[in-house]
Biopython code that builds the backbone (N, CA, C, O; Angstrom):
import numpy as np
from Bio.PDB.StructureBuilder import StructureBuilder

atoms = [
    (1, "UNK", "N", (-45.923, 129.136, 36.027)),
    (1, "UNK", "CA", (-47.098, 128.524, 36.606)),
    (1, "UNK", "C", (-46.672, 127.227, 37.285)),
    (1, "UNK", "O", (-46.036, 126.258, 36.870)),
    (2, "UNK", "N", (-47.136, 127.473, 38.272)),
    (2, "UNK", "CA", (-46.827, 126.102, 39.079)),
    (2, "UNK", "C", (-47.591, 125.074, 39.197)),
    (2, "UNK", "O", (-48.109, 124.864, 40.294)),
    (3, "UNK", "N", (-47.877, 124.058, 37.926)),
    (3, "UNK", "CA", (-49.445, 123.359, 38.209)),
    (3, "UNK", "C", (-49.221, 122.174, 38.655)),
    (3, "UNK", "O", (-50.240, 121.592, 39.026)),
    (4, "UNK", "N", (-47.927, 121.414, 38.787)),
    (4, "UNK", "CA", (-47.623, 119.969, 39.420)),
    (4, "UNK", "C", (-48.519, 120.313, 40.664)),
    (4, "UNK", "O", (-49.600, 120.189, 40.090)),
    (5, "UNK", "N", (-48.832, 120.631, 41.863)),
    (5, "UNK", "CA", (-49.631, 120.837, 42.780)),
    (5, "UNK", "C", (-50.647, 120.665, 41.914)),
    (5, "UNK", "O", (-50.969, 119.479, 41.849)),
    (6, "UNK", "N", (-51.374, 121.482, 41.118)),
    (6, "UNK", "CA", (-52.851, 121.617, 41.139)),
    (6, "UNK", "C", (-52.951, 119.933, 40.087)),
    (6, "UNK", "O", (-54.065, 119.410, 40.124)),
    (7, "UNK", "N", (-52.271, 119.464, 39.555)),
    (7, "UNK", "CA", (-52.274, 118.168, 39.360)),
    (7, "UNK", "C", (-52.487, 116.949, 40.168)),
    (7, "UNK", "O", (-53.220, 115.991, 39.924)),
    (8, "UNK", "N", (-51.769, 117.151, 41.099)),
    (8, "UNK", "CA", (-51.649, 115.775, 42.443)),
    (8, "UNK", "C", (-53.164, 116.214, 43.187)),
    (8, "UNK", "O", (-53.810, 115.251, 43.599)),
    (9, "UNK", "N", (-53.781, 117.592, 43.392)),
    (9, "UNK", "CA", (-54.828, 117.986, 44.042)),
    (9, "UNK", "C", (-56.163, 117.395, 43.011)),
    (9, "UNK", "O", (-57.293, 117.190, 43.456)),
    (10, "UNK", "N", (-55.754, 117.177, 41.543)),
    (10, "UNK", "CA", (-56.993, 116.935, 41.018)),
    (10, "UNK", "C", (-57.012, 115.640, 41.313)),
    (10, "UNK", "O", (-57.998, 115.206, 41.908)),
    (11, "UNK", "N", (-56.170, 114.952, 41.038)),
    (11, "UNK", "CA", (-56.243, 113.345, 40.701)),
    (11, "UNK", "C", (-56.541, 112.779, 42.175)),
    (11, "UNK", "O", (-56.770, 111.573, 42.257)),
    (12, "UNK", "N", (-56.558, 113.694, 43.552)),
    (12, "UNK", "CA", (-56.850, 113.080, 44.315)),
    (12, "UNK", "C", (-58.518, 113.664, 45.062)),
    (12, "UNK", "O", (-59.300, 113.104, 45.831)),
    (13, "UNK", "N", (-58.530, 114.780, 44.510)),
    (13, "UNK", "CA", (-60.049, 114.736, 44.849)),
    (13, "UNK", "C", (-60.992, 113.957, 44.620)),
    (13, "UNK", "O", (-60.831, 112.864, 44.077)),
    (14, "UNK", "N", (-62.369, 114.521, 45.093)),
    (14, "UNK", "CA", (-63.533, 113.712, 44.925)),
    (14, "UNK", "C", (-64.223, 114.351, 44.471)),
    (14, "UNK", "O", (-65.061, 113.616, 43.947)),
    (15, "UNK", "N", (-64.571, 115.794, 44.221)),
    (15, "UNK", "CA", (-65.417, 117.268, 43.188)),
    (15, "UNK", "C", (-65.121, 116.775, 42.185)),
    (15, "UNK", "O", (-63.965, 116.412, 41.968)),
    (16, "UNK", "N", (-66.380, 116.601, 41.069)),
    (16, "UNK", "CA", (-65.524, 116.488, 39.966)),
    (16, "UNK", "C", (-65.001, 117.963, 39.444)),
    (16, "UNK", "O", (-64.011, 118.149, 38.737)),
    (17, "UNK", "N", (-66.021, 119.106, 40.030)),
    (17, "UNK", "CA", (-65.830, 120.416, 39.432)),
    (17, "UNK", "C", (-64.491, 120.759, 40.013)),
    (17, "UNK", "O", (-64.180, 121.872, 39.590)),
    (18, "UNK", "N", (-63.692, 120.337, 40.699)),
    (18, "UNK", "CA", (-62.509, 120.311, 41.588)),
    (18, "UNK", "C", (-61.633, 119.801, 40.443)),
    (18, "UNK", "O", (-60.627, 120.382, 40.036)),
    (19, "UNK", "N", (-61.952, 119.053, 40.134)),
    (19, "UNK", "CA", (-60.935, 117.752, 39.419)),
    (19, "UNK", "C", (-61.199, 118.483, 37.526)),
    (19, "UNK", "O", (-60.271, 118.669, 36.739)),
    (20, "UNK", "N", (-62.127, 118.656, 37.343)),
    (20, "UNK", "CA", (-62.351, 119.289, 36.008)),
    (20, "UNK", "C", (-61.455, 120.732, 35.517)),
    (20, "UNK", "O", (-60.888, 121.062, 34.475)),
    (21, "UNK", "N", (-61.684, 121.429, 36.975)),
    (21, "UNK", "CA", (-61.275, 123.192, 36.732)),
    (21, "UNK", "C", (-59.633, 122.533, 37.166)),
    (21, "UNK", "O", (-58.938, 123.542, 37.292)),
    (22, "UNK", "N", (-58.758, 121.293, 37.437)),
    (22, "UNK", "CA", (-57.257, 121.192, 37.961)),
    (22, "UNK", "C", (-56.938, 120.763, 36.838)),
    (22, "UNK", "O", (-56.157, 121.457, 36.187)),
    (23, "UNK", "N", (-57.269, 119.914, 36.447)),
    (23, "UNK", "CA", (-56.793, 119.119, 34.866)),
    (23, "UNK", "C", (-57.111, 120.206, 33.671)),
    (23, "UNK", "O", (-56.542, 119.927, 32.615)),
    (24, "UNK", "N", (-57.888, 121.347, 33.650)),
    (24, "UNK", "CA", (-57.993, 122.462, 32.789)),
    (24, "UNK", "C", (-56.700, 122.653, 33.644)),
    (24, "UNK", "O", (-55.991, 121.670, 33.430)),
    (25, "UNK", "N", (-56.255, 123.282, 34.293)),
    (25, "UNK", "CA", (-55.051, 124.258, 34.751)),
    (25, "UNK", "C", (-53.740, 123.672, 34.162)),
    (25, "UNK", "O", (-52.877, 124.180, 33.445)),
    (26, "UNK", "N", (-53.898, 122.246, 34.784)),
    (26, "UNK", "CA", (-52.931, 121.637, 33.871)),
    (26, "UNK", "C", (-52.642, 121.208, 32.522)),
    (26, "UNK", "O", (-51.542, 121.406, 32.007)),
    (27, "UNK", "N", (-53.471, 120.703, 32.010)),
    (27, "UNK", "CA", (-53.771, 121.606, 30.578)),
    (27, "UNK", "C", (-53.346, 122.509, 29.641)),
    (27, "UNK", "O", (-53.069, 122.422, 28.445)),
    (28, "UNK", "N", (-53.355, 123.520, 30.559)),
    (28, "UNK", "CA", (-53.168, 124.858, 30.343)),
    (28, "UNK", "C", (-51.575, 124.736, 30.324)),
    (28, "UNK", "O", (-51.001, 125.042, 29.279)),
    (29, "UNK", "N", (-50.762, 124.268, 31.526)),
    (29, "UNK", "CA", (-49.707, 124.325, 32.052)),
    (29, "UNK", "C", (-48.543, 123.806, 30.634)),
    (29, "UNK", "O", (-47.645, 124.415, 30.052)),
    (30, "UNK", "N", (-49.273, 122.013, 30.445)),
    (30, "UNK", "CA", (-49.112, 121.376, 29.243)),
    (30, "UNK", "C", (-48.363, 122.142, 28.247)),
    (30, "UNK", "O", (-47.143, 122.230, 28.109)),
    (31, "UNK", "N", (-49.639, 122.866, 27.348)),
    (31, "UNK", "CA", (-49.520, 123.561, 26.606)),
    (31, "UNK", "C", (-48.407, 124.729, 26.261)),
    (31, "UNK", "O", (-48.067, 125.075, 25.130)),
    (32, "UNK", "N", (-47.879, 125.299, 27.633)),
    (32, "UNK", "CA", (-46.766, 126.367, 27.791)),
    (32, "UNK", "C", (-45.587, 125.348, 27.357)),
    (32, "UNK", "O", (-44.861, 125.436, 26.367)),
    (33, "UNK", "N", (-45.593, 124.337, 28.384)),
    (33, "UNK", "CA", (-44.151, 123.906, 27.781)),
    (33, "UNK", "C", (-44.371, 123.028, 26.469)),
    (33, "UNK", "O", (-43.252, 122.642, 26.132)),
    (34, "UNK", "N", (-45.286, 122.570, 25.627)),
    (34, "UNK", "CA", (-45.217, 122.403, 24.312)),
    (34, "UNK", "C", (-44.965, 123.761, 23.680)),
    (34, "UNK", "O", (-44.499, 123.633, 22.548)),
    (35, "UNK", "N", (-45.109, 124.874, 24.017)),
    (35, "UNK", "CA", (-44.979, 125.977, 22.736)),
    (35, "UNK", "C", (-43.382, 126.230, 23.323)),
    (35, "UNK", "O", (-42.755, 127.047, 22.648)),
    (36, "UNK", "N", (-42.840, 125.799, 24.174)),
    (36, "UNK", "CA", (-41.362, 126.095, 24.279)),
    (36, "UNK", "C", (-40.295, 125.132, 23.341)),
    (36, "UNK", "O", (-39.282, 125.362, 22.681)),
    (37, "UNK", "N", (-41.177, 123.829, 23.693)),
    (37, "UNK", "CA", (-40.643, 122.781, 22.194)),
    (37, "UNK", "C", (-41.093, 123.620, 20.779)),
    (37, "UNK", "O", (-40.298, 124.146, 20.000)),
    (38, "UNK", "N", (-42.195, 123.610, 20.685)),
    (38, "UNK", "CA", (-42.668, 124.101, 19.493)),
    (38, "UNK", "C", (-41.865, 125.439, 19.129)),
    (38, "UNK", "O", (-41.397, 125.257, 18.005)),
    (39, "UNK", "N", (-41.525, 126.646, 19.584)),
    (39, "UNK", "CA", (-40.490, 127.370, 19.105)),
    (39, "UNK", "C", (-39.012, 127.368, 18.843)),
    (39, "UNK", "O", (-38.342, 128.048, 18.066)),
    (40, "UNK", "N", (-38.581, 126.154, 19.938)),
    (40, "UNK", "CA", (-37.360, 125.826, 19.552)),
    (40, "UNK", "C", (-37.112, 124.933, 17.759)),
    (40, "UNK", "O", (-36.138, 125.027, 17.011)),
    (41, "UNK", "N", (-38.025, 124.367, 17.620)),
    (41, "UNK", "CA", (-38.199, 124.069, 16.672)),
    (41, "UNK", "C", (-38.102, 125.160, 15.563)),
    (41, "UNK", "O", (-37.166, 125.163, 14.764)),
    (42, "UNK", "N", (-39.265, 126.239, 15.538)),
    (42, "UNK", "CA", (-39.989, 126.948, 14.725)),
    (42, "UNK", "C", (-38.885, 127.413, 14.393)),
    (42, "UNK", "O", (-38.431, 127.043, 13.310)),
    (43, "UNK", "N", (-37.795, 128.754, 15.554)),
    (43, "UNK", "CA", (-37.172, 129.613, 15.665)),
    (43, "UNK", "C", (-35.242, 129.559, 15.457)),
    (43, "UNK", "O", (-34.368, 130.316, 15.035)),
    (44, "UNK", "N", (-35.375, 127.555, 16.313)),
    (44, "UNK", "CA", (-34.167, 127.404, 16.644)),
    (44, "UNK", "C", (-33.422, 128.203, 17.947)),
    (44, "UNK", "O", (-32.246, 128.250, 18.309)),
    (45, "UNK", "N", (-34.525, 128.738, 18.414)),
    (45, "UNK", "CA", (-34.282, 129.270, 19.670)),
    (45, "UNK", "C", (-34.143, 128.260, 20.497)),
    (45, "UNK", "O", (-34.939, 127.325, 20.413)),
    (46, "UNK", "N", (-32.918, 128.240, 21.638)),
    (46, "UNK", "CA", (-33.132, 126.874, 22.870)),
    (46, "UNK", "C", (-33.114, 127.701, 23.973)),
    (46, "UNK", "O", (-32.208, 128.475, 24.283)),
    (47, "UNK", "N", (-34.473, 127.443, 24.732)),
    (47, "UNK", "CA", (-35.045, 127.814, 25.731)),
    (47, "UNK", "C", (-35.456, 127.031, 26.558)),
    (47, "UNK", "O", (-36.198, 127.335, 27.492)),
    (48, "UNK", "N", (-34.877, 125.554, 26.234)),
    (48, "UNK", "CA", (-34.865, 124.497, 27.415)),
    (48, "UNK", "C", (-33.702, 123.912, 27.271)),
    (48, "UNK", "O", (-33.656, 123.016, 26.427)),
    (49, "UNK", "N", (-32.697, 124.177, 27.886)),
    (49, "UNK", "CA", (-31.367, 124.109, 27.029)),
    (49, "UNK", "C", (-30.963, 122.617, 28.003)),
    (49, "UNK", "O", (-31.499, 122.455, 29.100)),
    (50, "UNK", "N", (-30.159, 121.793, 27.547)),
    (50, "UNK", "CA", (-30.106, 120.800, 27.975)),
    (50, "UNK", "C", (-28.754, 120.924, 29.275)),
    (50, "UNK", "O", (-28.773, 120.337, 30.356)),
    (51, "UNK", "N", (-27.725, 121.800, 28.798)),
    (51, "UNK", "CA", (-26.930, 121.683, 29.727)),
    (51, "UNK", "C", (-27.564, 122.389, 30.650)),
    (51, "UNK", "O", (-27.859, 121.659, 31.596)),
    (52, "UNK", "N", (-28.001, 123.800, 30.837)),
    (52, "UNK", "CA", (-28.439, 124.047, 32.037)),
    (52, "UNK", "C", (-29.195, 123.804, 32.591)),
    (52, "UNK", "O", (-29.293, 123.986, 33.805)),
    (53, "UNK", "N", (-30.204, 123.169, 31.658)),
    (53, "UNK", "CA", (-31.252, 122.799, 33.122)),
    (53, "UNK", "C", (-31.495, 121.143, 32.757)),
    (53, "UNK", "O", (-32.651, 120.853, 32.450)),
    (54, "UNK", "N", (-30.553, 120.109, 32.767)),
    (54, "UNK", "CA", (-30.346, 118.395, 32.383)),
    (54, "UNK", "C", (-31.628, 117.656, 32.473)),
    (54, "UNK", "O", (-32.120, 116.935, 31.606)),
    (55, "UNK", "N", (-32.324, 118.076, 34.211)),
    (55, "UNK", "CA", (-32.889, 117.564, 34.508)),
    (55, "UNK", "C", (-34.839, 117.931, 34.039)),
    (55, "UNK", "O", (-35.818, 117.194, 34.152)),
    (56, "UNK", "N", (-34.747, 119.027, 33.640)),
    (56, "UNK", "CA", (-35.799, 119.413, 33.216)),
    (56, "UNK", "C", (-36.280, 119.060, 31.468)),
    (56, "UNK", "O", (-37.307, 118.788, 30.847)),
    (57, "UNK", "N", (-34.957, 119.247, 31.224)),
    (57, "UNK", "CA", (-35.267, 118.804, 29.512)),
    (57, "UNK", "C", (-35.243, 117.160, 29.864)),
    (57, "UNK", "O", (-36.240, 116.681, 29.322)),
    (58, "UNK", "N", (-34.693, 116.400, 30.372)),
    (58, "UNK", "CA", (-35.139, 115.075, 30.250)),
    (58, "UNK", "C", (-36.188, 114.731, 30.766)),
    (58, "UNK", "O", (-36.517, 113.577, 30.491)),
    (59, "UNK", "N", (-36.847, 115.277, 31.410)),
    (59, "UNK", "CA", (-38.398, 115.083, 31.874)),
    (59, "UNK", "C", (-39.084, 115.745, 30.876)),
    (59, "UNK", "O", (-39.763, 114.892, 30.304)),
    (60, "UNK", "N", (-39.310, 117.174, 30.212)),
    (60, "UNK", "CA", (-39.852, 117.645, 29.517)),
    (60, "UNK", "C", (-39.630, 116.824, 28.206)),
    (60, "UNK", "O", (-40.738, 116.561, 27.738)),
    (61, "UNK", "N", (-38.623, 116.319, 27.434)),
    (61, "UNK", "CA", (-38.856, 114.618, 26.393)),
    (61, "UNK", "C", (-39.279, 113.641, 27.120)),
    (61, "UNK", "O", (-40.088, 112.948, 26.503)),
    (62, "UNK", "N", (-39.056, 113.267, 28.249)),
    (62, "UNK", "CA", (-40.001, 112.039, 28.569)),
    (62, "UNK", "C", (-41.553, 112.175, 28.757)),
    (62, "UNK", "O", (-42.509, 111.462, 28.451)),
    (63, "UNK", "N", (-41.414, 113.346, 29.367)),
    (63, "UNK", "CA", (-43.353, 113.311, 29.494)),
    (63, "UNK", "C", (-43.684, 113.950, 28.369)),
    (63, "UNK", "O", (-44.879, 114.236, 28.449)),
    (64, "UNK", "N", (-43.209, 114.329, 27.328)),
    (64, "UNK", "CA", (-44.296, 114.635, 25.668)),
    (64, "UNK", "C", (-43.982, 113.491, 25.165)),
    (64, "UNK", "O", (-44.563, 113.587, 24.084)),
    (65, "UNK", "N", (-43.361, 112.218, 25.155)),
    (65, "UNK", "CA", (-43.221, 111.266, 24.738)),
    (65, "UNK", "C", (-44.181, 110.070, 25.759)),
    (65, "UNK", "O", (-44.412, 108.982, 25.230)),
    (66, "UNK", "N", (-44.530, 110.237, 26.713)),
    (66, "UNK", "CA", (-45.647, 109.551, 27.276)),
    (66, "UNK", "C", (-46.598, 109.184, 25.961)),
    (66, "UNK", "O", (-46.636, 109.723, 24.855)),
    (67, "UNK", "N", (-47.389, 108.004, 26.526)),
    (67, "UNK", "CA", (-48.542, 108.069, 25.475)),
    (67, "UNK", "C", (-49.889, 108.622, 26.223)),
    (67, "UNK", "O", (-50.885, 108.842, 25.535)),
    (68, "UNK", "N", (-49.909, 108.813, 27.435)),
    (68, "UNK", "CA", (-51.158, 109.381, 27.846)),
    (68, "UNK", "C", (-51.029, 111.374, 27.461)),
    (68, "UNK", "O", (-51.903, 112.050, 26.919)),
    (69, "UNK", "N", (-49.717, 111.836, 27.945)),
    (69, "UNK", "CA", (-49.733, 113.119, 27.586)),
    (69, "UNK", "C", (-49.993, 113.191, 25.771)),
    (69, "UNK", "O", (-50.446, 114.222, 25.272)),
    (70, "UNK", "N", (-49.704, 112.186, 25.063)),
    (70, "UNK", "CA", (-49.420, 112.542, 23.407)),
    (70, "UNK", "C", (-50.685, 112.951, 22.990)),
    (70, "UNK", "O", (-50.854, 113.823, 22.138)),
    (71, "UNK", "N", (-52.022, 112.058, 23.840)),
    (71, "UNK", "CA", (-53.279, 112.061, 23.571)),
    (71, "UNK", "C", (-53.814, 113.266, 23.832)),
    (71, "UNK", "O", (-54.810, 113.532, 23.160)),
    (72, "UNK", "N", (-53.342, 114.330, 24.847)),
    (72, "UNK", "CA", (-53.672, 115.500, 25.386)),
    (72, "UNK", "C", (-53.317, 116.749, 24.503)),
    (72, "UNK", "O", (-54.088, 117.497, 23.902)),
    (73, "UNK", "N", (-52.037, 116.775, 24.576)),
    (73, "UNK", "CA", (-50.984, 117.849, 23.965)),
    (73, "UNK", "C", (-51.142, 117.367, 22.420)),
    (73, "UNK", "O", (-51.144, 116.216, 21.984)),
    (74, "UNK", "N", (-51.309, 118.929, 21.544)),
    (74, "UNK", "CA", (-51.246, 118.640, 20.615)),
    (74, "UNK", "C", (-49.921, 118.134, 19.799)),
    (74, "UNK", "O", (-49.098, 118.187, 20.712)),
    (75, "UNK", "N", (-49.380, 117.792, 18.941)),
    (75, "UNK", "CA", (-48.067, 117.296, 18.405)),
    (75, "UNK", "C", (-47.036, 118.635, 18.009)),
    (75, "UNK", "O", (-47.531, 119.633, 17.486)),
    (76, "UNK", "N", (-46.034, 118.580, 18.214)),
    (76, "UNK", "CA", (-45.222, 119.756, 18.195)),
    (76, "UNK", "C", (-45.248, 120.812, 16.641)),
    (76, "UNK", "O", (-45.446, 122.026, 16.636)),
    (77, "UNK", "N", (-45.021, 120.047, 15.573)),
    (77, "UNK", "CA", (-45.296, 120.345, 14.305)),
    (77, "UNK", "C", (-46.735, 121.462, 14.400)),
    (77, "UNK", "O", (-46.909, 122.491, 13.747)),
    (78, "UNK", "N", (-47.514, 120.930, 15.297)),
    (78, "UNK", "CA", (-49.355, 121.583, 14.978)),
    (78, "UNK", "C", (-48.709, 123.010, 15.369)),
    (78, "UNK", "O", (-48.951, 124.054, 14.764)),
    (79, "UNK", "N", (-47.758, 122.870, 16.595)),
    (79, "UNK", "CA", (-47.946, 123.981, 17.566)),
    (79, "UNK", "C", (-47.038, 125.087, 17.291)),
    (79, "UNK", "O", (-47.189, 126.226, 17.735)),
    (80, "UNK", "N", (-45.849, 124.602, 16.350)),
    (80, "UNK", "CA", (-44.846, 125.398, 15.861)),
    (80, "UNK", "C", (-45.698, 126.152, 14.954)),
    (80, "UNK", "O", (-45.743, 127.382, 14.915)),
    (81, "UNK", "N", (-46.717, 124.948, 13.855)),
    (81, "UNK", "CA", (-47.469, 126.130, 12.645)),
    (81, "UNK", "C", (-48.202, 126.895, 13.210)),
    (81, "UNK", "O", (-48.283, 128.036, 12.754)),
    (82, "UNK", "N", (-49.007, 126.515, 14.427)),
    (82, "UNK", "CA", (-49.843, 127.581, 14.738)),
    (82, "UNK", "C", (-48.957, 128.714, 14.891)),
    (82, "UNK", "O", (-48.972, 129.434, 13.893)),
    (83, "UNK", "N", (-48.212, 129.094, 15.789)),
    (83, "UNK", "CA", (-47.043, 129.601, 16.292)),
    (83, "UNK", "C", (-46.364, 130.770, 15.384)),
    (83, "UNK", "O", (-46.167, 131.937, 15.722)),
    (84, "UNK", "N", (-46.039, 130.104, 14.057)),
    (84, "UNK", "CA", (-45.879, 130.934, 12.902)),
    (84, "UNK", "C", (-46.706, 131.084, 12.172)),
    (84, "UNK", "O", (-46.176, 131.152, 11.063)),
    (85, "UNK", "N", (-48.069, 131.218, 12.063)),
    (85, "UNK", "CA", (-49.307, 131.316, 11.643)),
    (85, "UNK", "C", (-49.507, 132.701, 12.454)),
    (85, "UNK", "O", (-49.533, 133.694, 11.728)),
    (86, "UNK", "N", (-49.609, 132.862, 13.433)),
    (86, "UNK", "CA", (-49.858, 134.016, 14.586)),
    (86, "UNK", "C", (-49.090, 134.654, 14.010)),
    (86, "UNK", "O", (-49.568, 135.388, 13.145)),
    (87, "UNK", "N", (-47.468, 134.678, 14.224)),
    (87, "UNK", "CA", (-46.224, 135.504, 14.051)),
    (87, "UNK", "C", (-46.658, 135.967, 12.851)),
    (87, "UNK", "O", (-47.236, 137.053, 12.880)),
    (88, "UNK", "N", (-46.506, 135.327, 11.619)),
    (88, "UNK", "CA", (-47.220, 135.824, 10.124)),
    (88, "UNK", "C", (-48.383, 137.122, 10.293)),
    (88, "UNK", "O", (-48.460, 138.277, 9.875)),
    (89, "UNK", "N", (-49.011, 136.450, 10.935)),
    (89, "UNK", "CA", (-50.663, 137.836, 10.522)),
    (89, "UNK", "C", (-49.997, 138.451, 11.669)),
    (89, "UNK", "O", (-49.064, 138.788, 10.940)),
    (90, "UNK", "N", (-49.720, 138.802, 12.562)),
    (90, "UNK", "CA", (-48.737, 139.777, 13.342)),
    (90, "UNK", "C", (-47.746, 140.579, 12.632)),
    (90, "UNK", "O", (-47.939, 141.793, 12.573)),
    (91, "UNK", "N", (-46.864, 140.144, 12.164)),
    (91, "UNK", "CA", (-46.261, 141.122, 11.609)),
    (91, "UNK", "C", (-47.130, 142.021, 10.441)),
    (91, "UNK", "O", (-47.023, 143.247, 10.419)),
    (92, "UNK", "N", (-48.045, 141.249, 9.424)),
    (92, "UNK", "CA", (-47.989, 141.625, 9.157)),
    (92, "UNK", "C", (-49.259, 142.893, 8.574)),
    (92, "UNK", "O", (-49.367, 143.690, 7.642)),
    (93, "UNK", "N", (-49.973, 142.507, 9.655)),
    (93, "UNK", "CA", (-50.774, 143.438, 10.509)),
    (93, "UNK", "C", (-50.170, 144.837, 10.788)),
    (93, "UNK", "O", (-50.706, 145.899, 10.474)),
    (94, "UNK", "N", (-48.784, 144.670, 11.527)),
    (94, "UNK", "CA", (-48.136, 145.561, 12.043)),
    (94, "UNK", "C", (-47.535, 146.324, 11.029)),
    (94, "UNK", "O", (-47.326, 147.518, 11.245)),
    (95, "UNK", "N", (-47.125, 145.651, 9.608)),
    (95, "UNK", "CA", (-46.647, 146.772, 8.749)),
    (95, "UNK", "C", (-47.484, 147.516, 8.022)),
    (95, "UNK", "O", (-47.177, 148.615, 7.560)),
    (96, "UNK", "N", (-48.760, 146.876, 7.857)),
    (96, "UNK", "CA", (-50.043, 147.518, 6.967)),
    (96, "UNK", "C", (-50.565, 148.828, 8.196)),
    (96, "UNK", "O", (-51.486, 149.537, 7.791)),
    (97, "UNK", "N", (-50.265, 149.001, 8.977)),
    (97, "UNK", "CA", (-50.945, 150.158, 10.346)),
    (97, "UNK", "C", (-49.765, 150.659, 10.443)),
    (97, "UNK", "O", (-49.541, 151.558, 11.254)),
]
sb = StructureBuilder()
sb.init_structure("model")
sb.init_model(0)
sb.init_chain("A")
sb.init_seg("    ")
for serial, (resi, resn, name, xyz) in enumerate(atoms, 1):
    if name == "N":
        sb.init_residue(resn, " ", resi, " ")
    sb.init_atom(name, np.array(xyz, "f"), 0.0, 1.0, " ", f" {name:<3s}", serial, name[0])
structure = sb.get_structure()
């Protein structure tokens, strides 16, 4: 998802329904790359790996370390349990069927 655009488009409109439905998108956007922290955590999976992509993982720790994003995004810990909360009743859903 590409929401840096629909970001710079909210913050500069004048709709608020413009500006409401961009900051949901981004939001939304947020949220993807917290559950990529949040599984690396959970799983120990690295899926934002620092050597290959340098420049993305140091932006992706600097902006969850913002204090305006901290207020938005939930905290990584919430998102890992949710995360394995899902995975849990998933599996084991899947072995009872």
């Amino acid at each position: 998802m590409q929401w840096f655009p629909t970001f710079i488009a909210a913050t500069i409109t004048t709709s608020e329904d413009a500006k409401a439905n961009g900051m949901k998108e981004v939001g939304e956007g947020l949220l993807l790359l917290e559950d990529v922290k949040a599984r690396e955590r959970l799983k120990g999976e690295k899926l934002l790996d620092a050597s290959k992509t340098p420049s993305l993982h140091k932006w992706a720790d600097e902006f969850l370390s913002d204090d305006t994003v901290k207020n938005v995004v939930p905290g990584i810990d919430k998102v890992a349990k949710l995360i394995g909360d899902v995975e849990a009743k998933t599996q084991s859903a899947a072995s009872t069927s």
